[in-house]
C-alpha positions as CSV (number, residue, x, y, z in Angstrom):
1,X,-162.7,95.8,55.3
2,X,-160.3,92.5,56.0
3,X,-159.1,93.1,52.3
4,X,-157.6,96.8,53.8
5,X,-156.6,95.1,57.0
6,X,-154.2,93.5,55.3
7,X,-152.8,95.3,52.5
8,X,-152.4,98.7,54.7
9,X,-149.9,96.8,56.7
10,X,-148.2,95.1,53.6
11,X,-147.7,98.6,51.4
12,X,-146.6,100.2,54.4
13,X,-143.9,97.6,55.5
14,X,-142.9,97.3,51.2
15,X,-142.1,100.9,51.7
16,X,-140.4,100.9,54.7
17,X,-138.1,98.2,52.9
18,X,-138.2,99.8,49.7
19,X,-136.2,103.0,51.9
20,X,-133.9,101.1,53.6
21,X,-132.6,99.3,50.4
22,X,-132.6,102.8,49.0
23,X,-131.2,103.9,51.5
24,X,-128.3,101.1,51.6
25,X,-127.7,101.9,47.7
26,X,-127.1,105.2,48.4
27,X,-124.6,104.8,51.2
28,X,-122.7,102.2,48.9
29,X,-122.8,105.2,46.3
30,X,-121.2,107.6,49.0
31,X,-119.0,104.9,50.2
32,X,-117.0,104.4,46.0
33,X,-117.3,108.3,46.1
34,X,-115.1,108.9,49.2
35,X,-112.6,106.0,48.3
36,X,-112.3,107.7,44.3
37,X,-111.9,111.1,46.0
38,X,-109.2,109.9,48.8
39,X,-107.1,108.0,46.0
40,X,-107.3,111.0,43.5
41,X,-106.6,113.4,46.6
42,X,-104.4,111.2,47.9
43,X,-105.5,111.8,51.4
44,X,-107.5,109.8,54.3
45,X,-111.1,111.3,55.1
46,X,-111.1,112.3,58.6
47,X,-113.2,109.6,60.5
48,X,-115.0,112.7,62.7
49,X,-114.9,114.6,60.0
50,X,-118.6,116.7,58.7
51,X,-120.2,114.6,56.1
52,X,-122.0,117.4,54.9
53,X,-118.7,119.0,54.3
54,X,-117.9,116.0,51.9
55,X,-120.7,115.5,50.6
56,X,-120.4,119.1,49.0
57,X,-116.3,118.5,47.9
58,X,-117.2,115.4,46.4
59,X,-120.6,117.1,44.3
60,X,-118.5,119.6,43.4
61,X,-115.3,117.0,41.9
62,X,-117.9,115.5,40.2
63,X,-117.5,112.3,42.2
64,X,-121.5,112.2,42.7
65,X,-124.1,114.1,40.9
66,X,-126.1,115.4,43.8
67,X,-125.8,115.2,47.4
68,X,-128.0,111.8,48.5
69,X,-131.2,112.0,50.7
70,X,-132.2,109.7,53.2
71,X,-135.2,108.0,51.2
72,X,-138.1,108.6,52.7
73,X,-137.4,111.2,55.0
74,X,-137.8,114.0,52.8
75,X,-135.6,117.1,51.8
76,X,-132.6,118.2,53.1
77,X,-132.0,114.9,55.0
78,X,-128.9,114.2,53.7
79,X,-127.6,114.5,57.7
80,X,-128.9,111.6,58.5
81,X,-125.6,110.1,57.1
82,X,-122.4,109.7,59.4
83,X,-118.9,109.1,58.4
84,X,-117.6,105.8,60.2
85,X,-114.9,103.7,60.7
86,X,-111.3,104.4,62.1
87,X,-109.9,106.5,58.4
88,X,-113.6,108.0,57.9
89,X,-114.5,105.3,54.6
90,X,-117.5,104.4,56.2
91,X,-121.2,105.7,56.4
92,X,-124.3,105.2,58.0
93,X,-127.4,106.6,58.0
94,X,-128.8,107.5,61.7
95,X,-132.5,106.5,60.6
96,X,-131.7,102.8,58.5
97,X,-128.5,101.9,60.0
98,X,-125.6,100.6,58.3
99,X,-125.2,98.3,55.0
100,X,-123.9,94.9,55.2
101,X,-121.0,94.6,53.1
């Protein structure tokens, strides 16, 4: 019983962590994606712009292989992510937060 006591609390706060650095990893991935898209376009991402709506232009240009999901929060939870910053080259995630660069 003590044993449990203390490892249910420890897996569950590993995962939680082991999401959030997912989580991070995948917004860096977003993050190159939009910048290689923007230079090869030659345009600025619209900082209110959809992210879904990216997300899609850069899986099909081949900038990422599939769309990212928020670890950990299942299917189709890709809109948890946010564009940010003033020319849209950010992202967060509305569940983890924001990476530190």
């Amino acid at each position: 019983g003590i044993g449990a006591a203390i490892a249910v609390p420890n897996f569950r706060n590993a995962r939680l962590r082991a999401n959030e650095r997912a989580c991070f990893a995948n917004q860096k991935t977003i993050v190159g994606a939009i910048e290689m898209y923007n230079l090869d376009k030659n345009i600025k991402t619209d900082p209110m712009g959809n992210y879904d709506k990216y997300a899609d232009e850069l899986r099909q240009g081949g900038y990422i292989r599939s769309i990212p999901q928020d670890p950990g929060q299942g299917p189709n939870s890709s809109h948890h992510y946010e564009l940010t910053g003033k020319e849209g080259t950010g992202i967060r995630c509305t569940v983890h937060g924001t990476f530190k660069r």
